[in-house]
C-alpha positions in Angstrom: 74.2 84.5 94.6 72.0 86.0 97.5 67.8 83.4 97.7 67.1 85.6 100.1 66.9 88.7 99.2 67.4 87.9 95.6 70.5 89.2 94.3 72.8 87.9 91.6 76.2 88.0 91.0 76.5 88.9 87.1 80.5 89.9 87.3 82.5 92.1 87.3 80.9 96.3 87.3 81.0 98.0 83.6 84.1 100.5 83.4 81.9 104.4 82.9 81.7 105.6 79.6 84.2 108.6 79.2 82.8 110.9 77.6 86.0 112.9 76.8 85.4 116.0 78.4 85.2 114.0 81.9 88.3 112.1 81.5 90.7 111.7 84.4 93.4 113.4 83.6 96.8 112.5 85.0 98.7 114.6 88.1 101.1 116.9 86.7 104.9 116.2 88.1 104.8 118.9 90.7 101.1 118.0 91.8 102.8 114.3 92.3 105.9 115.7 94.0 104.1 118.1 96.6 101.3 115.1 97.4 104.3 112.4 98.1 105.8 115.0 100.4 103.1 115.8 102.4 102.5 112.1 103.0 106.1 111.7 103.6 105.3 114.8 106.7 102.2 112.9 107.7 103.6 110.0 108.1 106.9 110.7 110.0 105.0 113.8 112.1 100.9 113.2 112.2 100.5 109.3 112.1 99.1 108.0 115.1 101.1 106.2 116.0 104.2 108.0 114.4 106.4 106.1 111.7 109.8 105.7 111.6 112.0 107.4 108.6 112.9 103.6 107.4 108.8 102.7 107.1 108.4 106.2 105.9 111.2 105.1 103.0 109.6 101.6 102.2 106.4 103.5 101.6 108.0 106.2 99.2 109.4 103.7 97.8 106.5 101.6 97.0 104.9 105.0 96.1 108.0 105.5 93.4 107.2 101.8 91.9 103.6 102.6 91.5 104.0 105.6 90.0 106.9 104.2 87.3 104.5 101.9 86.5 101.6 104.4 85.6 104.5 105.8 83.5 105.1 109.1 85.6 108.2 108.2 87.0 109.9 108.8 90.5 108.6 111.7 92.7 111.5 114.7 93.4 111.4 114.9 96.7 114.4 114.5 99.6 114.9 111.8 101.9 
């Protein structure tokens, strides 16, 4: 709560209305498997500074956990 310049906390934001044709829909396998590799190449080529190939792992691997989670299971990709 802001006296100042009179703002109000009233929780948390409304979720959007979908409106069905806007719905997000989810990444296709391939789409998941080409964007995990080229972060996998970012990460172990571009990253400033560079990351080794055992940080690179933990973070597919935290990647792989997230997406079995969201129910679209491990990204195909070699290590």
């Amino acid at each position: 709560m802001c006296r100042g310049s009179g703002c109000i906390w009233r929780g948390w934001p409304r979720p959007p209305r979908s409106s069905g044709s806007r719905a997000i829909r989810s990444p296709t396998p391939k789409a998941r498997d080409w964007a995990v590799r080229d972060y996998r190449l970012y990460l172990l080529r571009d990253a400033d500074p560079k990351r080794s190939v055992r940080y690179s792992n933990n973070a597919l691997a935290a990647l792989d956990d997230f997406h079995v989670r969201l129910g679209l299971g491990k990204a195909d990709i070699g290590r």
